[in-house]
C-alpha positions in Angstrom: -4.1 4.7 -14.0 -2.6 5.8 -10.5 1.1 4.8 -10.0 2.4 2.3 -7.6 6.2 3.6 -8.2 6.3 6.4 -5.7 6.4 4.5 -2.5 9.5 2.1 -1.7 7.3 0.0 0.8 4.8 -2.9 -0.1 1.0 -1.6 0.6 2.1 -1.2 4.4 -1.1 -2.2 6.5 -1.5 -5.0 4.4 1.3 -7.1 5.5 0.1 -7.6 8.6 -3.5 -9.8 9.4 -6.8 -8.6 9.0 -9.5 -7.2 11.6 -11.3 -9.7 13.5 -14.5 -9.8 15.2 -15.1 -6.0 15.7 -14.9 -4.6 12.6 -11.6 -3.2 13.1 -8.3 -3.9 14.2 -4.8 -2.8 15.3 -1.7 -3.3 17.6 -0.5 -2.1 20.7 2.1 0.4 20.9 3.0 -0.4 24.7 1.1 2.5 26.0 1.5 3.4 30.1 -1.1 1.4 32.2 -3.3 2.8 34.4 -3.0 4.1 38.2 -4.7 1.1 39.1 -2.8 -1.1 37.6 0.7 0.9 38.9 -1.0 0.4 42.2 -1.4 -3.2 42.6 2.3 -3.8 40.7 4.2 -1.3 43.3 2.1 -1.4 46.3 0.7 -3.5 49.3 -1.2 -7.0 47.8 -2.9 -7.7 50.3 -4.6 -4.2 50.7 -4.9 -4.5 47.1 -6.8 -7.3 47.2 -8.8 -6.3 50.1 -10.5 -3.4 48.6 -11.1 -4.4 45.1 -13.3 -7.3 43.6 -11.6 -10.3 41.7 -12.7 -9.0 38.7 -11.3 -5.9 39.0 -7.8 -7.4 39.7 -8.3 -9.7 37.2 -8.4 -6.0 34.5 -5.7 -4.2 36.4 -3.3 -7.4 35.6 -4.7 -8.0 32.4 -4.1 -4.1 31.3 -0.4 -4.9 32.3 0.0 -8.5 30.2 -2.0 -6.9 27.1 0.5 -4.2 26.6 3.1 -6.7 25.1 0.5 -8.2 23.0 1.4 -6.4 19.5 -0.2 -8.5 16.9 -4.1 -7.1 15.6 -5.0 -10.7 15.5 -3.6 -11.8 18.7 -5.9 -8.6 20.2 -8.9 -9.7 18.8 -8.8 -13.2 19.9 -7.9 -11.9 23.2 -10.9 -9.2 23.0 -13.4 -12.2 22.5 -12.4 -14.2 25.9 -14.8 -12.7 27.7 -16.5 -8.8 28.7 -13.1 -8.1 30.8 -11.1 -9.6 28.3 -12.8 -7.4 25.9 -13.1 -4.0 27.6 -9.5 -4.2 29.2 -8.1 -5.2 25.3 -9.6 -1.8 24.1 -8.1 0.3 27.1 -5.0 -0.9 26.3 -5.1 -0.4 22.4 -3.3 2.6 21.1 -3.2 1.5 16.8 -6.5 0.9 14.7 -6.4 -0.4 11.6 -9.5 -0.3 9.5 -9.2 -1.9 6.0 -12.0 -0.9 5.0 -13.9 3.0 6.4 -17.3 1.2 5.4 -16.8 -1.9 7.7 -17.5 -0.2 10.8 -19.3 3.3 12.2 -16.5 6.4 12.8 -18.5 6.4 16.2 -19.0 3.1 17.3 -14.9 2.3 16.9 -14.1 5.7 18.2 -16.3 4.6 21.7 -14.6 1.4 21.8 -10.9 2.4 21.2 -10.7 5.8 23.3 -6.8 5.7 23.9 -5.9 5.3 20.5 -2.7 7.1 18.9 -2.7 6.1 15.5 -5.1 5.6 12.8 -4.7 3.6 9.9 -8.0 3.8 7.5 -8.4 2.9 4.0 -11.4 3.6 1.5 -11.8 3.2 -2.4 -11.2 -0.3 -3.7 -7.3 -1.1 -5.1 -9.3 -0.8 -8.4 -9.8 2.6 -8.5 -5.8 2.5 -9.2 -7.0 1.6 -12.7 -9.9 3.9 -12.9 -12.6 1.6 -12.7 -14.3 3.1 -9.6 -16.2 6.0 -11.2 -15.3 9.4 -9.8 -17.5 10.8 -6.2 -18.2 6.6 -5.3 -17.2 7.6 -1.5 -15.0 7.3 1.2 -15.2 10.6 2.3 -12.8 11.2 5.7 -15.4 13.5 7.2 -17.2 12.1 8.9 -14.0 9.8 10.3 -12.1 13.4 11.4 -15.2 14.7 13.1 -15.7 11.2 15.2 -11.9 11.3 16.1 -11.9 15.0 17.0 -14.6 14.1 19.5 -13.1 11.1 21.4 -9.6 10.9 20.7 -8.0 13.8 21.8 -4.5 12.1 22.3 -4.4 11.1 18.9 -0.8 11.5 16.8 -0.5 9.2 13.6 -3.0 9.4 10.6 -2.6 6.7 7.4 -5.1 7.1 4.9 -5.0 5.5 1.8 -7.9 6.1 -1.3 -9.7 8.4 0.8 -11.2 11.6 -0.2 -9.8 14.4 1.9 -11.0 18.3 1.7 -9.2 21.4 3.2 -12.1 21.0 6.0 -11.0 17.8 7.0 -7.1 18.9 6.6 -8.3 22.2 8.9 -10.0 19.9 11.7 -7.0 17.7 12.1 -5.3 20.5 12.3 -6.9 22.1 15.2 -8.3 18.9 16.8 -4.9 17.1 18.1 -2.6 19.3 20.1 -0.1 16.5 20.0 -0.5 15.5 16.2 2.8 14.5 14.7 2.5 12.0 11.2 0.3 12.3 8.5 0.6 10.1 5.7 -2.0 10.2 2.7 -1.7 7.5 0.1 -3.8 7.5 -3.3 -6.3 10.4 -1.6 -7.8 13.1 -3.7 -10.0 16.4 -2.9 -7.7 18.8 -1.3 -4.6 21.2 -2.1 -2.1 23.2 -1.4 -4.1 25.6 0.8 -5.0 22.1 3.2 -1.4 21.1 3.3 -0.3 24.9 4.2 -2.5 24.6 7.5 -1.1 21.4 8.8 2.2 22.8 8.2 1.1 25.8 10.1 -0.8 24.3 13.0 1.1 21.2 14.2 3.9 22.6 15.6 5.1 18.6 17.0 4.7 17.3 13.3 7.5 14.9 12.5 5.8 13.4 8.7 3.8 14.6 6.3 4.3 11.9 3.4 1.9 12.6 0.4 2.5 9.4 -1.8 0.8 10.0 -5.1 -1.8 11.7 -4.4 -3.4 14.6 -7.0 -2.7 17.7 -4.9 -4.7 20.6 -6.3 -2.8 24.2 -6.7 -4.5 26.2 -4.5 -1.7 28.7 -4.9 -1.0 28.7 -1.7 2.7 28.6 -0.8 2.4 25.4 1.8 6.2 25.3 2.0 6.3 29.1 4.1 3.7 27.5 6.5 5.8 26.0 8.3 6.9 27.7 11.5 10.5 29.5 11.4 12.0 28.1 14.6 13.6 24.8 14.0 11.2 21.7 13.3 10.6 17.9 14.2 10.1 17.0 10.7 11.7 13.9 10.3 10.0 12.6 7.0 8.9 15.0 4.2 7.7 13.4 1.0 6.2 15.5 -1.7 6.8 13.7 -4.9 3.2 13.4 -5.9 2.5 17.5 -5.9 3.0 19.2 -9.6 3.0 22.6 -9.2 6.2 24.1 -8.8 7.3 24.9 -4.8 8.6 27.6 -3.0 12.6 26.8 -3.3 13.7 29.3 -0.7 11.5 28.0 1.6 12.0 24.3 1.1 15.8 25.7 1.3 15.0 27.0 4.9 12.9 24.3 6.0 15.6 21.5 5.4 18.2 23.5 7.1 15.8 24.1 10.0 15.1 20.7 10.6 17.9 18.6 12.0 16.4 15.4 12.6 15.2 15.2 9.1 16.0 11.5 7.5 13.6 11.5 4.2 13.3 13.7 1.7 11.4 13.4 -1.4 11.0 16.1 -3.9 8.8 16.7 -6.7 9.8 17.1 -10.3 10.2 20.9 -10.0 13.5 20.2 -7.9 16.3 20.4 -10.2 19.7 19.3 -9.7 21.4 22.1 -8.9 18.9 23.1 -5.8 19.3 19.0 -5.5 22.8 19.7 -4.6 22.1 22.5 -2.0 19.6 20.7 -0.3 22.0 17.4 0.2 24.9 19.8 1.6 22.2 21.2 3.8 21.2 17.5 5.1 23.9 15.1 5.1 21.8 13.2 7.3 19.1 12.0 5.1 18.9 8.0 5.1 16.2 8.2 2.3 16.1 10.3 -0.8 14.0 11.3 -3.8 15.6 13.2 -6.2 13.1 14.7 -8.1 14.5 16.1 -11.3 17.4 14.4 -12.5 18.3 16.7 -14.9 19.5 20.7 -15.0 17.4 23.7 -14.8 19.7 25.6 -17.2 19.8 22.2 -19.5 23.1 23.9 -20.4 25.7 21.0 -22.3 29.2 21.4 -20.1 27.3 22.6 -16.9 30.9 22.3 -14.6 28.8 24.2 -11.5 26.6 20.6 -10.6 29.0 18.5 -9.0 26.5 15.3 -7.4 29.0 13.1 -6.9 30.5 15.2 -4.0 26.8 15.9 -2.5 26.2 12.4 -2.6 29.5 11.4 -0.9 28.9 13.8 1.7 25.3 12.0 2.5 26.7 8.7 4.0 23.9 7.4 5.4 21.7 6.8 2.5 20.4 4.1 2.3 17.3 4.4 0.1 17.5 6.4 -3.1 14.0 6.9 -5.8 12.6 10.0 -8.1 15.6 10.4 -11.1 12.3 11.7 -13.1 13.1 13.6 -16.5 16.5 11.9 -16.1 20.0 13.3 -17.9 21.7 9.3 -18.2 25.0 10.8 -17.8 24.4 12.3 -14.2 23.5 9.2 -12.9 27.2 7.3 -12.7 27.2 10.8 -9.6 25.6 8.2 -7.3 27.7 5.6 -6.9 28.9 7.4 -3.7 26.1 5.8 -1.9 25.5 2.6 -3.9 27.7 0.7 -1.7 25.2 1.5 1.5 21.8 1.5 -0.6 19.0 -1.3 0.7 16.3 0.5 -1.3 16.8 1.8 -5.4 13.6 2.8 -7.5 14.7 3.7 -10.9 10.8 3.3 -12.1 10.6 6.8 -13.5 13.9 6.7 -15.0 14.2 5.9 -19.3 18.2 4.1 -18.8 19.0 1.6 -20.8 21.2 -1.7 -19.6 24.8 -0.4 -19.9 23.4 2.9 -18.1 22.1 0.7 -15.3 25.0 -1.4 -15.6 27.0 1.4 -14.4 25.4 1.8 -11.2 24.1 -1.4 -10.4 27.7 -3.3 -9.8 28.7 -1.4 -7.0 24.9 -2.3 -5.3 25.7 -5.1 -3.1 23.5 -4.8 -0.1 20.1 -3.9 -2.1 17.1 -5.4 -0.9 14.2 -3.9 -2.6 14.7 -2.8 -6.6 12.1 -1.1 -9.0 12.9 -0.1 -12.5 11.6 0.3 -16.2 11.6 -2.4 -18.4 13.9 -0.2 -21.0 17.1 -1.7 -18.9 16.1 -5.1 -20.8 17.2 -8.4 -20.2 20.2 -7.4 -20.3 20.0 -4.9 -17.1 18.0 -7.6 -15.1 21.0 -10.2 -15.7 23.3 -7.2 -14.3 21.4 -7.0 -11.0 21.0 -10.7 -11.2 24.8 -11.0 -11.1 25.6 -8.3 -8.2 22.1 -8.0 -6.0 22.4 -11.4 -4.4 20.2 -10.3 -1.3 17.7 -9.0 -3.1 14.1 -9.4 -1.8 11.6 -7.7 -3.8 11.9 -6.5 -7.5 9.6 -4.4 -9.7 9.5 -4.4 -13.2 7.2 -1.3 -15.2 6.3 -0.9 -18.3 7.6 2.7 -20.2 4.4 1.7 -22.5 1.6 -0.7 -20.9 -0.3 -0.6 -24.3 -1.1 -4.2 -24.9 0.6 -4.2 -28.3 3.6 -2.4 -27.5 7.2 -3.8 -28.3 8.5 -6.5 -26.0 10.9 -5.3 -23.3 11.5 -7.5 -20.9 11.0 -11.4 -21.2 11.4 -14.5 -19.7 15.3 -14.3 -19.6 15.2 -11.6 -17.5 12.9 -13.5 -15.2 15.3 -16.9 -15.5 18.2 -14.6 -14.8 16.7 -13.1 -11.7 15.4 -16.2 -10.0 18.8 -18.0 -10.7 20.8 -15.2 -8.8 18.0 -14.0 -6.5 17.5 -16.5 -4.3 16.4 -14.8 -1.7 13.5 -13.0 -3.3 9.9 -12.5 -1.6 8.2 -10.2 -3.7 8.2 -9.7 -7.6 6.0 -7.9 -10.0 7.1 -8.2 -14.0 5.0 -6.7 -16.8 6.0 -8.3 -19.8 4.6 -8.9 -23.4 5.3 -13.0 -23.7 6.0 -15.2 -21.2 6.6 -19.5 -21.3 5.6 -21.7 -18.6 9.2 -23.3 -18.2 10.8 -19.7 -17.1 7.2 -19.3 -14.4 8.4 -23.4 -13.1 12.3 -22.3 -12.8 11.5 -19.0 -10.7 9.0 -21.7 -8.5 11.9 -24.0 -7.9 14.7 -21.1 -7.5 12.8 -18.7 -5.2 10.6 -21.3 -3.3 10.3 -18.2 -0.4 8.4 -16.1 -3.0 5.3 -14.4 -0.8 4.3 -11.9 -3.6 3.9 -12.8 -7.2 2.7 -10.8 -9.6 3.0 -11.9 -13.2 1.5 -9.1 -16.1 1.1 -10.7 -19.3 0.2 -7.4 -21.1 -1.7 -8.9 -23.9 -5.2 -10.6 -23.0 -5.2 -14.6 -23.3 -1.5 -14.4 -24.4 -0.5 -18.7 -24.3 3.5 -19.5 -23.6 5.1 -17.7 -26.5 7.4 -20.7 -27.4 4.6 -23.8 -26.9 1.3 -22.4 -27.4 0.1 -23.7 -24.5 -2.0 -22.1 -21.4 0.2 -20.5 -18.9 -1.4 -22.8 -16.5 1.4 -25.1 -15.6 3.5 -22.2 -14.9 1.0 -20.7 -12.1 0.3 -23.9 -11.1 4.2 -24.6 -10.0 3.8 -21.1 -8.0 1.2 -22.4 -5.6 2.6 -25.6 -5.7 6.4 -25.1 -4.8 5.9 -21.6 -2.7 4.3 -22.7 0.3 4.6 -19.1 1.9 2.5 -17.8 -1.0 -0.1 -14.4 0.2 -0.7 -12.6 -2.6 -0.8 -13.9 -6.5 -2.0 -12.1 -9.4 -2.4 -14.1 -12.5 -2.8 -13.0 -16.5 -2.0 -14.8 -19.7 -3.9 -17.3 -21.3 -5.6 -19.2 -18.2 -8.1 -22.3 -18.3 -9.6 -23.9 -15.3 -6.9 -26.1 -14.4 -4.9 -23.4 -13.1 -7.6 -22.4 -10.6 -8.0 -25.8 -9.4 -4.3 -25.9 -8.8 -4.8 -22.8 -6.8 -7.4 -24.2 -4.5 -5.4 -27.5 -4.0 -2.2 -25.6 -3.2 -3.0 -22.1 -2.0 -4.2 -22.7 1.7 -2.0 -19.3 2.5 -3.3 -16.8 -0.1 -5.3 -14.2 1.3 -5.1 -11.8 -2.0 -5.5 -13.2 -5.6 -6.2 -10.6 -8.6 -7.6 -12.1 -11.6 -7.8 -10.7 -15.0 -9.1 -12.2 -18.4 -8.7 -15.6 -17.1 -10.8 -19.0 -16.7 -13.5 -21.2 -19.2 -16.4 -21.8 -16.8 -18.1 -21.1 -13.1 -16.0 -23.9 -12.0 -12.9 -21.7 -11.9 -14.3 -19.6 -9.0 -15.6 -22.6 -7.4 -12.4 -24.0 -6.9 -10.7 -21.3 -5.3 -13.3 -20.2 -3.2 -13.9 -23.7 -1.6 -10.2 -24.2 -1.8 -8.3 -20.8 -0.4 -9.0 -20.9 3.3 -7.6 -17.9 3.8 -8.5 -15.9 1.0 -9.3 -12.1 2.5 -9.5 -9.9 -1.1 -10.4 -11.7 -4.7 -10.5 -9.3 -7.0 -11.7 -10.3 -10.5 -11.9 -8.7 -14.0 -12.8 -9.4 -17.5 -13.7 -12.9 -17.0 -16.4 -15.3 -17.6 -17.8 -15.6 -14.4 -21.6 -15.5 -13.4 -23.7 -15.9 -10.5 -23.3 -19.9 -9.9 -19.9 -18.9 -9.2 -20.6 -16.1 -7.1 -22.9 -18.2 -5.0 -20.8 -21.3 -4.6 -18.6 -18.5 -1.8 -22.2 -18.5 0.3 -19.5 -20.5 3.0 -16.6 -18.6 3.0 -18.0 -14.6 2.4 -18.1 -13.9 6.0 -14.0 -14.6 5.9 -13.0 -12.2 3.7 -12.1 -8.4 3.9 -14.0 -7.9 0.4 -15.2 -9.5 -3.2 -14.6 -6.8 -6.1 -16.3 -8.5 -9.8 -16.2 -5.9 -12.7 -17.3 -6.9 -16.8 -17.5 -10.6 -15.7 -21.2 -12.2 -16.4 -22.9 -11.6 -13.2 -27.3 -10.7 -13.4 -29.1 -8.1 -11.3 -31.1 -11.0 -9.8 -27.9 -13.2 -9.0 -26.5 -10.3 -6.7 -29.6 -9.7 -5.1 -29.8 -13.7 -4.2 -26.3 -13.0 -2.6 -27.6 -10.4 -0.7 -30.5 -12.1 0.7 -28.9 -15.2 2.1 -25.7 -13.2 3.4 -27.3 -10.2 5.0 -24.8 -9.1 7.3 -22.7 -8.5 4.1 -23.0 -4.5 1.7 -23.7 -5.8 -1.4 -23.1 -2.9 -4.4 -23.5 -2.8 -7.8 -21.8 0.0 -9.6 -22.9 1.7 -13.0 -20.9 3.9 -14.8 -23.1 6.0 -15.4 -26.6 6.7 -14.1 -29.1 6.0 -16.7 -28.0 2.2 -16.7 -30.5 1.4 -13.9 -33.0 -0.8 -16.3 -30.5 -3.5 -17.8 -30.8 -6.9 -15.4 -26.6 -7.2 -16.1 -24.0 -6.0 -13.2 -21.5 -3.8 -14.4 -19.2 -4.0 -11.5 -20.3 -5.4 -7.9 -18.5 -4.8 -5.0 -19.2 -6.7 -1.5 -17.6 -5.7 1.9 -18.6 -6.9 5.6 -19.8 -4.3 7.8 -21.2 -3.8 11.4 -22.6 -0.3 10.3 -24.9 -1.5 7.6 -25.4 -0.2 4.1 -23.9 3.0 4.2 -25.8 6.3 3.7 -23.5 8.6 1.6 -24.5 6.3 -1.9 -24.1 8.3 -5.3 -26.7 7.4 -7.6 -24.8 5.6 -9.8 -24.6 3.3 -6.2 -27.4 0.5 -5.7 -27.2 -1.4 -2.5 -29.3 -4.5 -2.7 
């Protein structure tokens, strides 16, 4: 199972609305207008109007206006006014966002959107997070750099998330974009060392390269000395995610070389002692990952490490994550900064509550908080008592086996939502959990936007009543009327999705898992969620009448992922027949299971491309 602990920020191009009519989407970044439309703003109107047609004015003022339109979904209703509407909205576009690399042709968006800057492009479904999308499914960038090579010269910012990547694709970008200056892979796989050592190399204007778990190969290539030896405008450098050991020397170098540098995230080779000569090197960083938390020499006594100075000389940090292969008692060295900290992931680090404890007091200002569920009860209460702006907490599991000891329960989650009243976004993994504690955090956090509940055990009831966890979901939808994203587990019957259809008119992601009695479970939230966009759904006894009662609402939504539920060959091809703008794809696990009328997993996406041509065998499109 991929991590989700490496990145501070919330799935970033989710939080904003999904594509509209063309496939793909974005915002404007206020790009300059054209001559013409400089011409008519600065010079004579009347010859202006004399010597072009009305509809040619009517583009010239709408390329000015557009520019402050920022919002995708703003840009696509605008886009669908009319053919000037539409071609002046794509001049004047400089961000695409594609949710999905499937839903459109690299070549038909890259014709439409020639003036882009940035990219934003995602691939794989979330579930191959949890290893459920077999290895070589797709998404392959290829043919996405080529298309971009050949029409977007101007273009600067890359985000790709689940996306398979190759030193090919790494050398193109390179030597494609003259201007290039962020690149940001999330969750990609497919290239190494060598790849990163030629975008250091090549983009002399590069200002971010974040890798955010990714699985780097070792090419044995040393991608740190790439970079050039005149000083840089690296300004975000995050690494974290790469396990073979780096170049220290180099890294050394290329922090003091690089001024405006504000993040800085190191991989587990980074010990504290080169920790401490990279921090006196750049007092400026705002964000920091520490890496190893713990000495090279692993010496008892060690008097040479002195932290707690480096970290009072960085006084503008304000978000602080890594502390991987952590020694507890060098972590009291950061309370320096603690004061100033919005951000603090401590998900890597094995602390219990009175370690946390001694950190967590002086953090008055955070905002976002991830940590392991060894801090206990006890350490949630702690941040409940001091974090009283906190907005989104995550709690991990040190062991997500189903029957492992019980870290965390529902007085942790009582004790955050009665001091967190300003939290937005939580996910807890837990071993019990009781509806009352679910209905408190409903009624104390009534702003909630993300929750995500992880009973680890399957059809686990309320620990204390032995009752369905229902009533406790139910109060979610109910009493957090800003609710967009819910993910549900424990012992679940149909009620709770019917609560979920009455109530849950905002919630455009919902990830199910061992849940429901019948096909009327599905029913409900498809013909009650409006604005449902991704259902994901697991382990649960659902079967083609449900998947057919969302004929009406398929079209809506971004995608419909159904894996080990009770779906039939025929049923899906049913679906594809009467929606046939929609990829329908059913996914074996292995090859050979081509003869058995069950589905394994489906997964069903809109496109304007069509069924896609780079299918593995194991890949059926009906």
């Amino acid at each position: 199972m991929r991590d989700e602990r490496s990145d501070m920020s919330e799935d970033d191009a989710d939080k904003a609305p999904d594509p509209g009519g063309s496939g793909s989407g974005g915002c404007c970044c206020g790009t300059a207008g054209s001559n013409k439309a400089r011409t008519i703003d600065g010079g004579d109107p009347s010859s202006s109007s004399s010597s072009a047609s009305p509809d040619q004015v009517l583009e010239n003022v709408l390329e000015n206006v557009l520019h402050f339109l920022t919002s995708r979904r703003d840009r696509n209703a605008a886009s669908l006014v009319c053919k000037s509407w539409y071609r002046v909205e794509a001049l004047t576009r400089s961000e695409l966002f594609i949710g999905n690399c499937y839903a459109i042709s690299p070549r038909r968006a890259v014709d439409r959107f020639r003036r882009i800057r940035a990219v934003v492009l995602k691939g794989k479904p979330r579930f191959a997070d949890f290893n459920l999308v077999p290895p070589n499914w797709g998404a392959h960038f290829a043919t996405w750099v080529s298309a971009l090579a050949n029409g977007c010269p101007g273009l600067e910012k890359l985000f790709l998330k689940r996306m398979s990547v190759t030193y090919d694709d790494l050398s193109t970008l390179a030597h494609s974009f003259p201007g290039f200056k962020e690149l940001v892979l999330v969750c990609c796989e497919g290239f190494g060392t060598s790849g990163l050592a030629v975008i250091a190399n090549k983009c002399r204007q590069l200002r971010a390269l974040d890798l955010i778990d990714d699985d780097v190969m070792d090419d044995e290539v040393d991608w740190l000395a790439a970079f050039p030896d005149t000083h840089t405008c690296l300004e975000s450098l995050i690494f974290d995610c790469i396990e073979c050991p780096v170049n220290f020397l180099a890294l050394e170098g290329l922090v003091a070389r690089s001024p405006l540098l504000k993040k800085l995230k190191l991989n587990r080779h980074v010990s504290v002692e080169q920790l401490q000569r990279l921090m006196f090197r750049a007092p400026q960083l705002t964000h920091l990952g520490t890496g190893s938390f713990s000495s090279a020499e692993m010496t008892q006594g060690d008097q040479e490490v002195d932290l707690y100075s480096a970290f009072a000389a960085c006084k503008s940090l304000i978000c602080l994550s890594g502390f991987r292969d952590i020694v507890p008692d060098y972590l009291p060295t950061i309370t320096p900064v603690c004061g100033n900290l919005t951000a603090l992931n401590l998900s890597y680090a094995n602390i219990s509550s009175e370690q946390l404890r001694s950190v967590i007091l002086y953090c008055h200002k955070l905002q976002t908080f991830w940590v392991l569920d060894t801090v206990r009860d006890e350490g949630l209460q702690a941040v409940a008592a001091t974090c009283k702006d906190l907005r989104e907490l995550r709690v991990f599991p040190l062991d997500a086996r189903e029957d492992s000891e019980a870290q965390v329960s529902e007085v942790g989650l009582i004790a955050i939502s009665e001091g967190c009243r300003k939290l937005r976004s939580i996910l807890y993994f837990c071993q019990h959990m009781t509806n009352a504690a679910v209905v408190t955090m409903s009624k104390n956090c009534p702003e909630l936007v993300v929750f995500r509940l992880c009973i680890m055990g399957r059809h686990l009831p309320d620990h204390l009543t032995g009752e369905p966890m229902d009533e406790g979901f139910g109060a979610i939808v109910m009493n957090c009327k800003k609710l967009t994203r819910l993910a549900v587990s424990g012992l679940l019957t149909d009620k709770v999705f019917a609560y979920m259809g009455r109530y849950g008119k905002l919630v455009r992601t919902l990830s199910v898992a061992f849940a429901g009695n019948s096909d009327m479970a599905l029913r409900y939230v498809l013909e009650g969620c409006s604005k449902l966009q991704k259902l994901e759904i697991r382990d649960s006894p659902f079967g083609d009448e449900a998947l057919l009662s969302g004929l009406h609402h398929y079209y809506n939504m971004r995608f419909l992922w159904m894996s080990s539920c009770k779906l039939s060959l025929r049923g899906c091809k049913d679906l594809a027949r009467r929606m046939p703008q929609l990829v329908v794809e059913v996914i074996r696990d292995r090859e050979e299971e081509d003869n058995d009328n069950s589905v394994e997993k489906l997964y069903m996406y809109r496109s304007l491309a069509g069924p896609r041509q780079d299918i593995p065998r194991f890949v059926t499109i009906l």
